[in-house]
N, CA and C atoms of all chains as a GROMACS GRO file, in nm:
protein
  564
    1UNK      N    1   4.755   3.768   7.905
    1UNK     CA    2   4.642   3.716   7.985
    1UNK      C    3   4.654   3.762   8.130
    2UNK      N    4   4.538   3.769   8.202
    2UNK     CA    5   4.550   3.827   8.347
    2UNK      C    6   4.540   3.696   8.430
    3UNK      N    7   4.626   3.719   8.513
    3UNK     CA    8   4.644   3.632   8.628
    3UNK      C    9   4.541   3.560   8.689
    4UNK      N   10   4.385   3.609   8.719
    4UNK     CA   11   4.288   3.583   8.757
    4UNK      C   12   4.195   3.585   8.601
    5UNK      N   13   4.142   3.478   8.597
    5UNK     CA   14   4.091   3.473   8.495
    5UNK      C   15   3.929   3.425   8.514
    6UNK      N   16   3.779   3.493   8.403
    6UNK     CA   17   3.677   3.385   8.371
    6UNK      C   18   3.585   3.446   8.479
    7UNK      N   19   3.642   3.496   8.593
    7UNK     CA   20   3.459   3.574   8.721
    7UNK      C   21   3.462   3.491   8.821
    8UNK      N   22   3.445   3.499   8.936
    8UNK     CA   23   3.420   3.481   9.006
    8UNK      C   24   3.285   3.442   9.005
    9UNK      N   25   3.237   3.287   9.113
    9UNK     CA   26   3.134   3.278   9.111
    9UNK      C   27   3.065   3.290   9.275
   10UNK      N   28   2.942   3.327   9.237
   10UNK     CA   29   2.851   3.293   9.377
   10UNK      C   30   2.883   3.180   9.471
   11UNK      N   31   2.930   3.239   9.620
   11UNK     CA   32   2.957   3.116   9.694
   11UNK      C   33   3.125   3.103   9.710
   12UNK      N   34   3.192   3.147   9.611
   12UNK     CA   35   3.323   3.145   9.600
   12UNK      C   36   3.355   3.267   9.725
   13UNK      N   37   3.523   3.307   9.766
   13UNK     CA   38   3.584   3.343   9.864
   13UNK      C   39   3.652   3.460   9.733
   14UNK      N   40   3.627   3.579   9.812
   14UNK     CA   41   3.696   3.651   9.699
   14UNK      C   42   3.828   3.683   9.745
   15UNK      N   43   3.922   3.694   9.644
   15UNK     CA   44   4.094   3.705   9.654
   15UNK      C   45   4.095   3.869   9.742
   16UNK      N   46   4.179   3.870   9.826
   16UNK     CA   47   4.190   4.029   9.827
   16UNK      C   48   4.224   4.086   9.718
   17UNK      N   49   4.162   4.227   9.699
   17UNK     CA   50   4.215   4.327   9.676
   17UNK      C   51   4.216   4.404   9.651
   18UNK      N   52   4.331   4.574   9.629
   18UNK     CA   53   4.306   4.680   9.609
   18UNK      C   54   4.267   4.781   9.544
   19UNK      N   55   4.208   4.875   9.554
   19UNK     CA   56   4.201   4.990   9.451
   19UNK      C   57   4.209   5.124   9.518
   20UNK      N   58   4.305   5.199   9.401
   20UNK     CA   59   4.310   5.352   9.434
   20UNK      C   60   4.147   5.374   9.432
   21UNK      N   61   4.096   5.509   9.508
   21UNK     CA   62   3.959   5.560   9.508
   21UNK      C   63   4.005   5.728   9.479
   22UNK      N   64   3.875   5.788   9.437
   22UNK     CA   65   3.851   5.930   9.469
   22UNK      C   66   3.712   5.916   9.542
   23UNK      N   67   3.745   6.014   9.682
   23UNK     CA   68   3.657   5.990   9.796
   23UNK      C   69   3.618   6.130   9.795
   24UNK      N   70   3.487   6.136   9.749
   24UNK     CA   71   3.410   6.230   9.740
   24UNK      C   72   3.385   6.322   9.841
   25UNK      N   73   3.335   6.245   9.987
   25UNK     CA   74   3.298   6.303  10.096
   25UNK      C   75   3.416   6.397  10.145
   26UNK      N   76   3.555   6.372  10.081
   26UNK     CA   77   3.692   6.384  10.140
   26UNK      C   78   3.778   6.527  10.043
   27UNK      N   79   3.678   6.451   9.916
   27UNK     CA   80   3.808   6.582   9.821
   27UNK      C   81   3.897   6.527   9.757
   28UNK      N   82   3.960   6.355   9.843
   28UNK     CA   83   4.097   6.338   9.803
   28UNK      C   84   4.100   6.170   9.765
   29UNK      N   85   4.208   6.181   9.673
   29UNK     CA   86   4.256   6.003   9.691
   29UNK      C   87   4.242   5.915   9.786
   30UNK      N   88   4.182   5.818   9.783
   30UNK     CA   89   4.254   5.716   9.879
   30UNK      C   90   4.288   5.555   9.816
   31UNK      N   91   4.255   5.443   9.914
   31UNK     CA   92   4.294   5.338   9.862
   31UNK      C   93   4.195   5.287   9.980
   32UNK      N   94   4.157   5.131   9.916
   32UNK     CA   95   4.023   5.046   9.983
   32UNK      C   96   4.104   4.929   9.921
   33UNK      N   97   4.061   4.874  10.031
   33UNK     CA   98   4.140   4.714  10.009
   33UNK      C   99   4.009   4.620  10.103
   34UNK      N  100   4.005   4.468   9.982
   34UNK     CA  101   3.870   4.397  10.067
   34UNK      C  102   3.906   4.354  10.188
   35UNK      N  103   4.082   4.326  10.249
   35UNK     CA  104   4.112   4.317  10.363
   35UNK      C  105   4.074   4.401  10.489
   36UNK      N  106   4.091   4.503  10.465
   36UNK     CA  107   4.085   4.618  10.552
   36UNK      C  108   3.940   4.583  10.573
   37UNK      N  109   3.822   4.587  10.500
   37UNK     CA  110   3.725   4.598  10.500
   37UNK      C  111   3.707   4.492  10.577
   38UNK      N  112   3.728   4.369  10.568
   38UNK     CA  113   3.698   4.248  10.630
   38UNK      C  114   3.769   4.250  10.738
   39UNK      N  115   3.845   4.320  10.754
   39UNK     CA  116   3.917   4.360  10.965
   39UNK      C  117   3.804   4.436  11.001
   40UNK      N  118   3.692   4.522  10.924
   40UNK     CA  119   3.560   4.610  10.973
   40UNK      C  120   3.464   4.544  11.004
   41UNK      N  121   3.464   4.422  10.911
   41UNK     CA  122   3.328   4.321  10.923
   41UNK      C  123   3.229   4.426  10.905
   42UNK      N  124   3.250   4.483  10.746
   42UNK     CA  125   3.160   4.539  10.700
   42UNK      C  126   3.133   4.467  10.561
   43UNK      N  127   2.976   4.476  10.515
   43UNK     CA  128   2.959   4.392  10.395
   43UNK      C  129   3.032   4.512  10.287
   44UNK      N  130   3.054   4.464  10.151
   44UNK     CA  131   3.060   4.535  10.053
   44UNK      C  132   2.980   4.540   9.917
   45UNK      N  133   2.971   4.642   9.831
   45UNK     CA  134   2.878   4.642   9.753
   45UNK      C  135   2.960   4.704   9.635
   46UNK      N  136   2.986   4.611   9.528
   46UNK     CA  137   3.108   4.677   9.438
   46UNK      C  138   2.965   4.691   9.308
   47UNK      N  139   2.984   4.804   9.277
   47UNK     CA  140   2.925   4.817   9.128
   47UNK      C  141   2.953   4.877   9.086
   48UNK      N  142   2.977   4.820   8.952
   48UNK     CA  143   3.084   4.829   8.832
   48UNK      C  144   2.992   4.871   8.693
   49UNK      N  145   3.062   5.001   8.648
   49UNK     CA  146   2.983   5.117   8.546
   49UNK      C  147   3.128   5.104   8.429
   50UNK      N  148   3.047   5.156   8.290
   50UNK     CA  149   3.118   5.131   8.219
   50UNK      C  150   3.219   5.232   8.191
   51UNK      N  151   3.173   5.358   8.226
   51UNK     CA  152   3.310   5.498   8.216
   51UNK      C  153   3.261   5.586   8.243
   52UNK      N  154   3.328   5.654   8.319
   52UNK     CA  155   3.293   5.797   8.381
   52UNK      C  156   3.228   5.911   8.260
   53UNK      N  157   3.124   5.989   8.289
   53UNK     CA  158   3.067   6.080   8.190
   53UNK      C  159   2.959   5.991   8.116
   54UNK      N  160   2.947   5.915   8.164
   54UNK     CA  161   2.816   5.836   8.088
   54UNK      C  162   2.738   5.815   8.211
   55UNK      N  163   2.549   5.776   8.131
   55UNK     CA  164   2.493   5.761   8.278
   55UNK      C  165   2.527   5.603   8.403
   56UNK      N  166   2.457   5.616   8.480
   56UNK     CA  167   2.479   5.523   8.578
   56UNK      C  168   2.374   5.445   8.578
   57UNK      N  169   2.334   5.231  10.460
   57UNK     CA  170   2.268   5.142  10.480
   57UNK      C  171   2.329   5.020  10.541
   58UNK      N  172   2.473   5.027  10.565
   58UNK     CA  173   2.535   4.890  10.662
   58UNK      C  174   2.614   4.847  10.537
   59UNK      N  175   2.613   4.935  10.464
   59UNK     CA  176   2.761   4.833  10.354
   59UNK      C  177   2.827   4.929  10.289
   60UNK      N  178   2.949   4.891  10.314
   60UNK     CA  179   3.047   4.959  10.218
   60UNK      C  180   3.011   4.984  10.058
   61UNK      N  181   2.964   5.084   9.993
   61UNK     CA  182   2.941   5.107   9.844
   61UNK      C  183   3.083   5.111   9.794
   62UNK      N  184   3.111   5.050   9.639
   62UNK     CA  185   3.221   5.144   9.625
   62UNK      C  186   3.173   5.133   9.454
   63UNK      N  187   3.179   5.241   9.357
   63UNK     CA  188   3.187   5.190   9.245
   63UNK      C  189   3.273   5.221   9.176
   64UNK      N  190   3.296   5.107   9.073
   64UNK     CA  191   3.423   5.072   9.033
   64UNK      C  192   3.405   5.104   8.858
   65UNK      N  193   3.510   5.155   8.784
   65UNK     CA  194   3.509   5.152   8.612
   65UNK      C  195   3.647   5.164   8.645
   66UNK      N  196   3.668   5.179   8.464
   66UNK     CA  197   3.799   5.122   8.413
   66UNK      C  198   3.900   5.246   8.384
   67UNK      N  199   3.848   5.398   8.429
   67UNK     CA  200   3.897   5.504   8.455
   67UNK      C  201   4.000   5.508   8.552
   68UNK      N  202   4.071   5.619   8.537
   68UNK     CA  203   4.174   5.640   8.656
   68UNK      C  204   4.102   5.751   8.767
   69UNK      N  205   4.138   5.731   8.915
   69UNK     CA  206   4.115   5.820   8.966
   69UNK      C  207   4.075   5.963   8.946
   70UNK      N  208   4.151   6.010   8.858
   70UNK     CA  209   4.147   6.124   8.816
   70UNK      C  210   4.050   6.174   8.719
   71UNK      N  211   4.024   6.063   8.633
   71UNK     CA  212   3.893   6.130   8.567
   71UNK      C  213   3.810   6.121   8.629
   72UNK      N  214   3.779   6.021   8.767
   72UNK     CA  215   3.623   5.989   8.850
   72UNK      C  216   3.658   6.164   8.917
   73UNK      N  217   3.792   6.189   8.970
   73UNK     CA  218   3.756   6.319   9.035
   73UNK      C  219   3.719   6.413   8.966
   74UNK      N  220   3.743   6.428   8.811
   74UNK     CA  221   3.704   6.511   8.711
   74UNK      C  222   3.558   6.513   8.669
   75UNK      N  223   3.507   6.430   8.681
   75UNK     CA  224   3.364   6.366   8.667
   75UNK      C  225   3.250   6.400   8.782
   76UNK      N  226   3.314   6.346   8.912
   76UNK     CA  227   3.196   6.383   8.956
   76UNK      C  228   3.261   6.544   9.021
   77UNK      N  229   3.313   6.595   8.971
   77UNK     CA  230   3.298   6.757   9.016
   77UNK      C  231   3.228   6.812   8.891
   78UNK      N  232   3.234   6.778   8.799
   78UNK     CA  233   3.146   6.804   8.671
   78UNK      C  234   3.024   6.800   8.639
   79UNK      N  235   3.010   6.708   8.664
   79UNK     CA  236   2.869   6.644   8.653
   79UNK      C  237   2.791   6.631   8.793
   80UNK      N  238   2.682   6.733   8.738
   80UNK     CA  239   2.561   6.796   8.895
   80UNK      C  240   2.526   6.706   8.915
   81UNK      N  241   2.492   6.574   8.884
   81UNK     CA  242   2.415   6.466   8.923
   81UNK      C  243   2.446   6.389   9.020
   82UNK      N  244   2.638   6.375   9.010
   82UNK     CA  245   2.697   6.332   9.073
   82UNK      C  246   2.733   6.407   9.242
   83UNK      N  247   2.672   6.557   9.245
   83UNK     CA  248   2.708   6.647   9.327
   83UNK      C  249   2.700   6.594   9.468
   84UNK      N  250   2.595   6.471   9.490
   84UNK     CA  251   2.568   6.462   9.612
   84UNK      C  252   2.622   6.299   9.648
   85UNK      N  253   2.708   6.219   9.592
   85UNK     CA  254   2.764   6.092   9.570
   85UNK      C  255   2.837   6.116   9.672
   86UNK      N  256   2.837   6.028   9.760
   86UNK     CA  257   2.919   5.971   9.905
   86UNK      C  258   3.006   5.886   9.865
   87UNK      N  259   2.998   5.777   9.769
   87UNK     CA  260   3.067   5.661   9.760
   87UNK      C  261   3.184   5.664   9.706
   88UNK      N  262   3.273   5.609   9.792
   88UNK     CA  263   3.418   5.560   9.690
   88UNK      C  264   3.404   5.528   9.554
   89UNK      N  265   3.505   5.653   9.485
   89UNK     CA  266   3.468   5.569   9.369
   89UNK      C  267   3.600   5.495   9.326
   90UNK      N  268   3.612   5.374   9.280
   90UNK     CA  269   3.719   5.314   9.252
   90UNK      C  270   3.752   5.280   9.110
   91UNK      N  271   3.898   5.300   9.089
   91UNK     CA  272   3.948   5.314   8.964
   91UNK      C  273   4.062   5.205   8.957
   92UNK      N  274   3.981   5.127   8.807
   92UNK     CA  275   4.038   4.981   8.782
   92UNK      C  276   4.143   4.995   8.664
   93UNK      N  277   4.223   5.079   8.625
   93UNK     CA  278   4.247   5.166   8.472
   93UNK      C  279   4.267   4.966   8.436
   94UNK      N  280   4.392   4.877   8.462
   94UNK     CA  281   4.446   4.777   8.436
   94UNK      C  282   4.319   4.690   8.363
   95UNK      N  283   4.229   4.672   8.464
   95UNK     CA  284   4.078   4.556   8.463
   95UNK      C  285   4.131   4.444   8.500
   96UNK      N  286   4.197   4.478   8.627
   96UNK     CA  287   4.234   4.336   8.709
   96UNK      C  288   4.079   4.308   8.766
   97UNK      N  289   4.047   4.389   8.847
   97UNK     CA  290   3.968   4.379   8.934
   97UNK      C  291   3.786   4.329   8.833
   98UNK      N  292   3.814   4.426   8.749
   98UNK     CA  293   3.688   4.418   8.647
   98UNK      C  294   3.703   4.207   8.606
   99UNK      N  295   3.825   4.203   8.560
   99UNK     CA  296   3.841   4.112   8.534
   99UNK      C  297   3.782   3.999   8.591
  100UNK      N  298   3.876   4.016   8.762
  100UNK     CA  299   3.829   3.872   8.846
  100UNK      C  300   3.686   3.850   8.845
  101UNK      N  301   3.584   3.980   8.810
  101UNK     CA  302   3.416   3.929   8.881
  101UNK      C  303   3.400   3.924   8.692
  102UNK      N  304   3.453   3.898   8.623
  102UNK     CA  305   3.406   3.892   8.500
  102UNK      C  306   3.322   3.944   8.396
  103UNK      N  307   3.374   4.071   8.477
  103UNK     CA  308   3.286   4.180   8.407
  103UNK      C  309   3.353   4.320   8.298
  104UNK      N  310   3.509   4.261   8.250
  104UNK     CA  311   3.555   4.356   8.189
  104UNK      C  312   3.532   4.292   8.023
  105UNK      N  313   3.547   4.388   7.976
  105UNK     CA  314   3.474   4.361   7.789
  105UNK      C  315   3.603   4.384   7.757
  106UNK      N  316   3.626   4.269   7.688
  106UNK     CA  317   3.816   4.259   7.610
  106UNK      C  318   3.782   4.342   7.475
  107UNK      N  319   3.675   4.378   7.436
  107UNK     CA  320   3.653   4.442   7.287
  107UNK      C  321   3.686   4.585   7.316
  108UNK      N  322   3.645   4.654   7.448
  108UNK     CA  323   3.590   4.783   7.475
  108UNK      C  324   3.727   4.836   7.570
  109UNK      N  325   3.726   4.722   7.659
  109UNK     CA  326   3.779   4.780   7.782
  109UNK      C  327   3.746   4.860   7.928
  110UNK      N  328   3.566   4.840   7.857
  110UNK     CA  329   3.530   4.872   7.973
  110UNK      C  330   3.432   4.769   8.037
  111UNK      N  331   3.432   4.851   8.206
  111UNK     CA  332   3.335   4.693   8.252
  111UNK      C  333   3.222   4.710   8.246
  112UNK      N  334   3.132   4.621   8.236
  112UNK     CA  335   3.002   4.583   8.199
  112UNK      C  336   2.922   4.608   8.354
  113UNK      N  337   2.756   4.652   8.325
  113UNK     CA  338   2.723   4.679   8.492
  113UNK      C  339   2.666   4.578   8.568
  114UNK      N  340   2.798   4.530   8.615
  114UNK     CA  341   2.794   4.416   8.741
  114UNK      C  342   2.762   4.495   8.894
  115UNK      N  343   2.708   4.409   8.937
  115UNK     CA  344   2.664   4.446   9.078
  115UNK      C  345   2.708   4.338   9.157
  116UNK      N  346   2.815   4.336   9.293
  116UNK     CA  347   2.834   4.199   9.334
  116UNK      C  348   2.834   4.262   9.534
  117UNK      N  349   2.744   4.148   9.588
  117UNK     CA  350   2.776   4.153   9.720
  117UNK      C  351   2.852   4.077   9.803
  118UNK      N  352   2.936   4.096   9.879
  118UNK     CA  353   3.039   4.075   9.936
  118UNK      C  354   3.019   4.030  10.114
  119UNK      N  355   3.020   3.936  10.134
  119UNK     CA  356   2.969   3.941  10.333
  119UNK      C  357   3.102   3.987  10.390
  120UNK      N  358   3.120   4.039  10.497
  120UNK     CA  359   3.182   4.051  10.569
  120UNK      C  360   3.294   3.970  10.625
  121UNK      N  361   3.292   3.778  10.583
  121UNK     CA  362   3.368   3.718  10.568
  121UNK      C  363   3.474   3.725  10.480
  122UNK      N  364   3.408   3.758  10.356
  122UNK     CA  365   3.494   3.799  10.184
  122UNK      C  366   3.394   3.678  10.098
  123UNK      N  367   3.300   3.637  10.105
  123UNK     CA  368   3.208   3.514  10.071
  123UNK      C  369   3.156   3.614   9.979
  124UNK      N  370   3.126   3.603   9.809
  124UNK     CA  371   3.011   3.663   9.700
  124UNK      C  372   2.911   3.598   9.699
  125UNK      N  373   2.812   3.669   9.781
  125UNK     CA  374   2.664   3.579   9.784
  125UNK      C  375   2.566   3.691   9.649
  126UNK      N  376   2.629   3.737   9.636
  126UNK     CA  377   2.530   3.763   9.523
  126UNK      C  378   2.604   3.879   9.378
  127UNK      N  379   2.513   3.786   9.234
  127UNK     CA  380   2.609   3.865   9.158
  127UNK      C  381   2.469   3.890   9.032
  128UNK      N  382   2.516   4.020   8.962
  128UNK     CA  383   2.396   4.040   8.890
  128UNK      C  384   2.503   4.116   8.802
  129UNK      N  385   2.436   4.083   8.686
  129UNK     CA  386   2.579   4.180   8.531
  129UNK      C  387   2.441   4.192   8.435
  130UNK      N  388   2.414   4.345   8.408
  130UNK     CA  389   2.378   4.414   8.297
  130UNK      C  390   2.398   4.431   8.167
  131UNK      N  391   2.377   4.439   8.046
  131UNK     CA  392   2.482   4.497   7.943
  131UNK      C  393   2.444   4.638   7.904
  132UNK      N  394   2.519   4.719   7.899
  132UNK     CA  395   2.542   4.855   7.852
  132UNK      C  396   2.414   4.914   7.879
  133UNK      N  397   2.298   4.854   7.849
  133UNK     CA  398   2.224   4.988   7.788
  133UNK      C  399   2.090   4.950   7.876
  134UNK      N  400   2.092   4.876   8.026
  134UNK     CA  401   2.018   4.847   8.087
  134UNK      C  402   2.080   4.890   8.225
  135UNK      N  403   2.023   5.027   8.309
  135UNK     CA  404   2.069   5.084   8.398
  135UNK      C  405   2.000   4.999   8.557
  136UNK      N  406   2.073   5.008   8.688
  136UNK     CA  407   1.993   4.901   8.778
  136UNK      C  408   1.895   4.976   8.883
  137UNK      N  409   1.852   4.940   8.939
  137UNK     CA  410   1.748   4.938   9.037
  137UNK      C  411   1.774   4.931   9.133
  138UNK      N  412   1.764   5.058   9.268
  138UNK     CA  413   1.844   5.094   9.383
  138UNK      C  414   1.730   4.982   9.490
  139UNK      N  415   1.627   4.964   9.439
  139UNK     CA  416   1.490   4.934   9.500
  139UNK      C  417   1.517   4.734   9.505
  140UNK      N  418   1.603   4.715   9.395
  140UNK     CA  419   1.630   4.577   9.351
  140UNK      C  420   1.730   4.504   9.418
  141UNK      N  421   1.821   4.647   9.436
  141UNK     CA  422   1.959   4.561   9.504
  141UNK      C  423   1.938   4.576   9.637
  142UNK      N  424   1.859   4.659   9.745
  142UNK     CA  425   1.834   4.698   9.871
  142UNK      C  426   1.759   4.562   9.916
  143UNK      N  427   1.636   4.493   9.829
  143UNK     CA  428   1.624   4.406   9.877
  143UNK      C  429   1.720   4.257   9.900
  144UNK      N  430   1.780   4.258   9.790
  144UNK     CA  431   1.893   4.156   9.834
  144UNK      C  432   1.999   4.166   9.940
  145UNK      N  433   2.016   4.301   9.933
  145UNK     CA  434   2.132   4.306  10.064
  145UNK      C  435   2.017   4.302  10.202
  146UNK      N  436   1.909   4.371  10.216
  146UNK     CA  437   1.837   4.303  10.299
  146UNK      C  438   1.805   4.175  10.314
  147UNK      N  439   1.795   4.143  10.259
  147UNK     CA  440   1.768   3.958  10.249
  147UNK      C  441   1.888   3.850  10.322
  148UNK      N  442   2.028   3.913  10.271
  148UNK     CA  443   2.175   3.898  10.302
  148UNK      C  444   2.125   3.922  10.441
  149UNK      N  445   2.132   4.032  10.520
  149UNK     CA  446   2.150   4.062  10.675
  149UNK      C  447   2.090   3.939  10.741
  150UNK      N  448   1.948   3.953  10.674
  150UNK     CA  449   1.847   3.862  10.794
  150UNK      C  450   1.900   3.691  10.785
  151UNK      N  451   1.958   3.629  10.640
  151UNK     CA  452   2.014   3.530  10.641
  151UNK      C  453   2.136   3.510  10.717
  152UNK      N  454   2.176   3.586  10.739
  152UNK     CA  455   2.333   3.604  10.838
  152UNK      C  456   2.310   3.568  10.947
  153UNK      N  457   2.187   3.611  11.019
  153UNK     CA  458   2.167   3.603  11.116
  153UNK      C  459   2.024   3.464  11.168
  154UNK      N  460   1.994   3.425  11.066
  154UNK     CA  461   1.912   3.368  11.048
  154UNK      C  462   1.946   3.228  11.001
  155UNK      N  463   2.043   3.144  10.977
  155UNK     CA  464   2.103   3.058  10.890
  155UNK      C  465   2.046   2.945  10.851
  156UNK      N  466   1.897   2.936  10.927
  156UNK     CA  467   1.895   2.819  10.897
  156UNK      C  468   1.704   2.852  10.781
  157UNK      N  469   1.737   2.946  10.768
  157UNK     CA  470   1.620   2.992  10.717
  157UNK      C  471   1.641   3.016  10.534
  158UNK      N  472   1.528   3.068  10.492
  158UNK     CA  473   1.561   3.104  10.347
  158UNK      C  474   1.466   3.206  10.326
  159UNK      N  475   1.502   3.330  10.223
  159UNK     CA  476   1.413   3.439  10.181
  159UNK      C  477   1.372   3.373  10.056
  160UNK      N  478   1.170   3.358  10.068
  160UNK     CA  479   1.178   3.328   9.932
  160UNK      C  480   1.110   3.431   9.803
  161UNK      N  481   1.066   3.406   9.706
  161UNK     CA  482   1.088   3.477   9.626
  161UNK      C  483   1.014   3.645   9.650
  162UNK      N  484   0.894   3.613   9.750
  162UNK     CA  485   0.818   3.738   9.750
  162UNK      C  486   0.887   3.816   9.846
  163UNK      N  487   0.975   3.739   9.954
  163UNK     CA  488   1.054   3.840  10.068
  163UNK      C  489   1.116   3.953  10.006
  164UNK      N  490   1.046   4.090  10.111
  164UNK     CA  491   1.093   4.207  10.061
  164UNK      C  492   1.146   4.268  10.158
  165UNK      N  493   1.109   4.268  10.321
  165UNK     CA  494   1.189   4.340  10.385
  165UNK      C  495   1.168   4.275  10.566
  166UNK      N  496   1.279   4.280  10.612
  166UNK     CA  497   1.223   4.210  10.735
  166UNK      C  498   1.081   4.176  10.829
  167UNK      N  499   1.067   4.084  10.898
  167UNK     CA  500   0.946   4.075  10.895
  167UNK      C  501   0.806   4.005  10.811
  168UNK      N  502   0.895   3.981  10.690
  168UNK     CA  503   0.800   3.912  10.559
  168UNK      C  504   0.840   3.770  10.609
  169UNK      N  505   0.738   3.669  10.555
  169UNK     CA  506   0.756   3.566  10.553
  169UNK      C  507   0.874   3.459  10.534
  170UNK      N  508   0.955   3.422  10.606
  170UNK     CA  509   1.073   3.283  10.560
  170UNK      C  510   1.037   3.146  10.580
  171UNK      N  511   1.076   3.111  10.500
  171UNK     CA  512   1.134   2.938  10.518
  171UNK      C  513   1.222   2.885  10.578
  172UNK      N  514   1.174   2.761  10.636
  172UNK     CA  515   1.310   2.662  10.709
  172UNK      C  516   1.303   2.517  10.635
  173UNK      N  517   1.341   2.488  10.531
  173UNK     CA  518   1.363   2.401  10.434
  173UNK      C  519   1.318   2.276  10.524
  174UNK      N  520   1.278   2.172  10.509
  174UNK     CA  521   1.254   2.059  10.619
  174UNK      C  522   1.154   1.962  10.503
  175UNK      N  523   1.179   1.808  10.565
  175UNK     CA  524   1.157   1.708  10.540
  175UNK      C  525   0.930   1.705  10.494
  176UNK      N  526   0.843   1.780  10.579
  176UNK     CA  527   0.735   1.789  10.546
  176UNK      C  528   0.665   1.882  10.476
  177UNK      N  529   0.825   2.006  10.455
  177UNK     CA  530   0.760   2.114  10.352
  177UNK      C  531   0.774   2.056  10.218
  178UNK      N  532   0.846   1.952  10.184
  178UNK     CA  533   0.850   1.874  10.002
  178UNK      C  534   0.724   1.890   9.959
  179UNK      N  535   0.641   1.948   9.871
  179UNK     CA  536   0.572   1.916   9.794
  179UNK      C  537   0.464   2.039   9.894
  180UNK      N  538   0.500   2.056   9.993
  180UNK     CA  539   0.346   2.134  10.067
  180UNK      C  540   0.413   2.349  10.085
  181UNK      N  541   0.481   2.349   9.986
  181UNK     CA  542   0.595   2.488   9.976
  181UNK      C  543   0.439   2.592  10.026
  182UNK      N  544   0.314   2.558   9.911
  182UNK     CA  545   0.261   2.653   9.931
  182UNK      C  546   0.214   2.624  10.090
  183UNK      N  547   0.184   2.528  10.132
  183UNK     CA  548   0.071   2.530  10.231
  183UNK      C  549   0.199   2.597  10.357
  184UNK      N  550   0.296   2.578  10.334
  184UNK     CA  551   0.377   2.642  10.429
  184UNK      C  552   0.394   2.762  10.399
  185UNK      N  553   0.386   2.834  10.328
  185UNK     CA  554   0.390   2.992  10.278
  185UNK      C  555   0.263   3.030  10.329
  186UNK      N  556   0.184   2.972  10.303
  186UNK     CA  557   0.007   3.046  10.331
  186UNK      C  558  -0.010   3.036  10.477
  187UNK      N  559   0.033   2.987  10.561
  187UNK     CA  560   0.001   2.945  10.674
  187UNK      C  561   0.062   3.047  10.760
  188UNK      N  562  -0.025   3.143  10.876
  188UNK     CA  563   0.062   3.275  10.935
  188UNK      C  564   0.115   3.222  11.029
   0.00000   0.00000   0.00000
């Protein structure tokens, strides 16, 4: 079982956290974390696709 | 547009970099793409499929606090609407700044009509909507 379980709901505080990226504009790896982002006081917009090579 | 994009599946880095150098469609994609291989992350917004393993198309907005004011999940075979989610994250800004107000259902882009919830709008919603 995973540690965080069941979704998150509307209104709730989301947990930090990270993910490796491939950054297009860049060429290269990186890593995005919701912390970092929230030291930007930038909003975020996560959307979630079911696997690469299929449409969007 | 004022927000961090990032999109997220259950791939590793390496196939998103394999992917969108592959695929022309993808040729002109700015956005982080982020790779969940585990489905921790898929997990927490409740959008990973324990049958499949992959995540389902959730859309979630995030304020700048870390607050999810808004969440929308697809299944498979229903793609989303760039036109659908622009208005909600618009809607998000002007409430941020606006707090004591509300976008209601016809608000499409700043400037449209809001609400300020109050004791003589009960029962008179329309006559307060119609009124410039």
């Amino acid at each position: 079982m995973s540690e965080i379980c069941c979704g998150l709901k509307v209104g709730q505080d989301v947990p930090d956290f990270k993910l490796d990226t491939f950054e297009p504009t860049k060429g290269d790896f990186g890593e995005i974390s919701l912390e970092t982002l929230k030291a930007d006081k930038k909003w975020t917009i996560l959307f979630f696709y079911p696997a690469a090579f299929t449409f969007v | 547009m004022g927000a961090e994009v990032i999109t997220v599946s259950t791939d590793t880095k390496f196939v998103q970099l394999a992917w969108q150098r592959e695929e022309k469609m993808l040729k002109d994609v700015k956005y982080p793409m982020g790779a969940d291989p585990t489905g921790k992350l898929s997990r927490m917004f409740g959008v990973y499929d324990e049958a499949t393993g992959l995540a389902l198309r959730g859309t979630f907005i995030i304020s700048p606090e870390g607050k999810l004011l808004n969440s929308e999940v697809n299944f498979y075979n229903m793609g989303r609407n760039i036109d659908e989610l622009m208005r909600k994250f618009k809607a998000n800004l002007h409430l941020a700044k606006h707090v004591a107000e509300g976008c209601p259902a016809k608000w499409k882009e700043e400037g449209d009509k809001t609400l300020a919830p109050s004791p003589k709008m009960v029962g008179k919603v329309y006559e307060a909507y119609e009124e410039k």
